[in-house]
C-alpha positions, 0 to 999 in steps of 0.5 A: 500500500502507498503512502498517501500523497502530502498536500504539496503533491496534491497541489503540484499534481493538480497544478502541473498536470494538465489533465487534472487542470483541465477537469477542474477547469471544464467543470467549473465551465461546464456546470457553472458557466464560468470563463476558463480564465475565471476558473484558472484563478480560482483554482489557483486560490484555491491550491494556495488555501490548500497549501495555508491548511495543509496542516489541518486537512485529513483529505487534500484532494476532496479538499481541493475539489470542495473549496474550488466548488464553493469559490465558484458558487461564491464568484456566481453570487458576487457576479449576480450582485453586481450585475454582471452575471450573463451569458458567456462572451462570444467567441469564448468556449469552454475546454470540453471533452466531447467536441458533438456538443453532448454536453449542450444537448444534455443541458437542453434536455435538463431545462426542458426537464425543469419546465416539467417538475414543480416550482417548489421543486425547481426552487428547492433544487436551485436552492441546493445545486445552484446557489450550493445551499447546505440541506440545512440552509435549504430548508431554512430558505424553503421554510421547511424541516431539515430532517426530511430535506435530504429526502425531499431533495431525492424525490424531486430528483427522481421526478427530474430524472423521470421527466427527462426519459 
C-alpha cells in the first residue's frame, strides 16, 4: 500500500498536470458557466488555501475539489450582485471533452426537464445545486424541516430524472 500523497503533491499534481487542470477547469465551465480564465484563478486560490491548511486537512484532494466548488458558487453570487452575471462572451468556449456538443444537448434536455417538475421543486433544487445551499440552509430558505430535506431533495430528483426519459 502507498503512502498517501502530502498536500504539496496534491497541489503540484493538480497544478502541473494538465489533465487534472483541465477537469477542474471544464467543470467549473461546464456546470457553472464560468470563463476558463475565471476558473484558472480560482483554482489557483484555491491550491494556495490548500497549501495555508495543509496542516489541518485529513483529505487534500476532496479538499481541493470542495473549496474550488464553493469559490465558484461564491464568484456566481458576487457576479449576480453586481450585475454582471450573463451569458458567456462570444467567441469564448469552454475546454470540453466531447467536441458533438453532448454536453449542450444534455443541458437542453435538463431545462426542458425543469419546465416539467414543480416550482417548489425547481426552487428547492436551485436552492441546493445552484446557489450550493447546505440541506440545512435549504430548508431554512424553503421554510421547511431539515430532517426530511435530504429526502425531499431525492424525490424531486427522481421526478427530474423521470421527466427527462
Amino acid at each position: 500500500m502507498e503512502a498517501p500523497q502530502t498536500t504539496r503533491q496534491v497541489v503540484e499534481t493538480v497544478l502541473l498536470d494538465p489533465h487534472e487542470r483541465q477537469k477542474l477547469i471544464g467543470f467549473a465551465c461546464s456546470r457553472f458557466g464560468i470563463l476558463p480564465e475565471d476558473a484558472e484563478d480560482l483554482l489557483q486560490e484555491t491550491a494556495l488555501e490548500l497549501l495555508r491548511q495543509r496542516h489541518y486537512v485529513h483529505s487534500p484532494r476532496g479538499y481541493l475539489f470542495t473549496v474550488f466548488k464553493k469559490r465558484c458558487v461564491r464568484l456566481l453570487r458576487l457576479r449576480r450582485l453586481e450585475g454582471n452575471w450573463g451569458p458567456l462572451p462570444d467567441g469564448a468556449a469552454c475546454p470540453s471533452s466531447d467536441p458533438l456538443g453532448e454536453t449542450r444537448d444534455r443541458g437542453i434536455a435538463i431545462r426542458q426537464a425543469l419546465c416539467r417538475i414543480s416550482s417548489a421543486c425547481r426552487r428547492l433544487l436551485a436552492a441546493h445545486y445552484i446557489e450550493g445551499k447546505s440541506l440545512r440552509e435549504t430548508a431554512a430558505h424553503m421554510a421547511r424541516a431539515a430532517s426530511g430535506m435530504g429526502n425531499t431533495i431525492d424525490r424531486c430528483l427522481k421526478r427530474l430524472r423521470a421527466c427527462m426519459i
